[in-house]
KOLDO-159410 format. One line per 3 residues: number of its first residue (from 1); their letters; for each residue x, y, z negated of C-alpha. Coordinates in nm, 4 decimals. Layout:
BEGIN
NUM) A) X,Y,Z ~ ...
***
This chain:
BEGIN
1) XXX) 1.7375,2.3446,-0.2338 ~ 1.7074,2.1186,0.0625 ~ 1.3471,1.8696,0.1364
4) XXX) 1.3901,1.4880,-0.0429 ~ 1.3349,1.2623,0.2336 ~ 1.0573,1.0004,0.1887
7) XXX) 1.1381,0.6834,0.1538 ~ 0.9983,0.5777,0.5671 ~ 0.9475,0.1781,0.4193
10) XXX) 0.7254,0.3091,0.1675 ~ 0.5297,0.5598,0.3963 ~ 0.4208,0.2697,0.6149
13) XXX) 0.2868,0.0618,0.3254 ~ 0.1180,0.3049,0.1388 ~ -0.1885,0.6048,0.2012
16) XXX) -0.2160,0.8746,-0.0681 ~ -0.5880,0.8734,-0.1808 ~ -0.7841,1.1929,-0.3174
19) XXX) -0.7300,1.0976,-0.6876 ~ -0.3692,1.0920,-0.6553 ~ -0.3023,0.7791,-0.6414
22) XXX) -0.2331,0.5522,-0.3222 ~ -0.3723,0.2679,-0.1469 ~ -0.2131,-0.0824,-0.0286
25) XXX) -0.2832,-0.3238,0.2057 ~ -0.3299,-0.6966,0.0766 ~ -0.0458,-0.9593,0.1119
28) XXX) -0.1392,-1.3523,0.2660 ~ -0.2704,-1.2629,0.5597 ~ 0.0398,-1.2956,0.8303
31) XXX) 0.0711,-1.6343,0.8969 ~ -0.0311,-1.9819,0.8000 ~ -0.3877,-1.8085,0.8602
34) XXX) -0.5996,-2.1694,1.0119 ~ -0.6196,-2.3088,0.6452 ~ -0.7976,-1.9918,0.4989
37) XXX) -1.1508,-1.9455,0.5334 ~ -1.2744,-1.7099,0.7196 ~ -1.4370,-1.5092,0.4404
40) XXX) -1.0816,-1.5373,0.2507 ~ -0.9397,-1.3626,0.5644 ~ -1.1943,-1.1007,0.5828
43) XXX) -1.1882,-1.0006,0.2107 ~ -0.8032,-0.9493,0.2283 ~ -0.8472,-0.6924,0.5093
46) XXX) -0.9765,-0.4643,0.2314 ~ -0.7116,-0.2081,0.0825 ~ -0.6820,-0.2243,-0.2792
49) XXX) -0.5814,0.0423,-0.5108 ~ -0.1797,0.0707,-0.6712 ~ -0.1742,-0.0028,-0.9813
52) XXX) -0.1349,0.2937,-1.2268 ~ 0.2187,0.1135,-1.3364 ~ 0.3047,0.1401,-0.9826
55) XXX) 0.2061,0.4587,-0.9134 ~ 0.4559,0.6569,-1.0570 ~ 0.7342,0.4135,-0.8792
58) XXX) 0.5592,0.5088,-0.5273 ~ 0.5244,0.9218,-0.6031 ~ 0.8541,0.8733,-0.6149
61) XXX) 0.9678,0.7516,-0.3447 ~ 0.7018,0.9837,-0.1486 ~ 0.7614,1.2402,-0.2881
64) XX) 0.5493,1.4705,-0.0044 ~ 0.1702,1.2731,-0.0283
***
């Protein structure tokens, strides 16, 4: 049976992490960036955890990590 491909959008958004379930970066923090304080800024450089409803959508679409 031939390899699924991974889904190459998802594998540059996501990181698998050692509990099986993935990591995400944090959205608001490409433009419009001289109205946010600077501790705003700095707390959304943070990853944050997938949701467990959401996890099952990305093990799917990688299915390798």
């Amino acid at each position: 049976m031939p390899k699924i491909k991974s889904n190459r959008g998802a594998a540059k958004r996501f990181k698998p992490r050692l509990g099986g379930g993935f990591q995400r970066a944090q959205s608001h923090l490409n433009h419009i960036l001289t109205k946010k304080r600077t501790k705003r800024k700095r707390q959304l450089r943070s990853l944050e955890p997938v949701s467990s409803a959401d996890t099952r959508a990305v093990r799917r679409l990688l299915p390798y990590s």
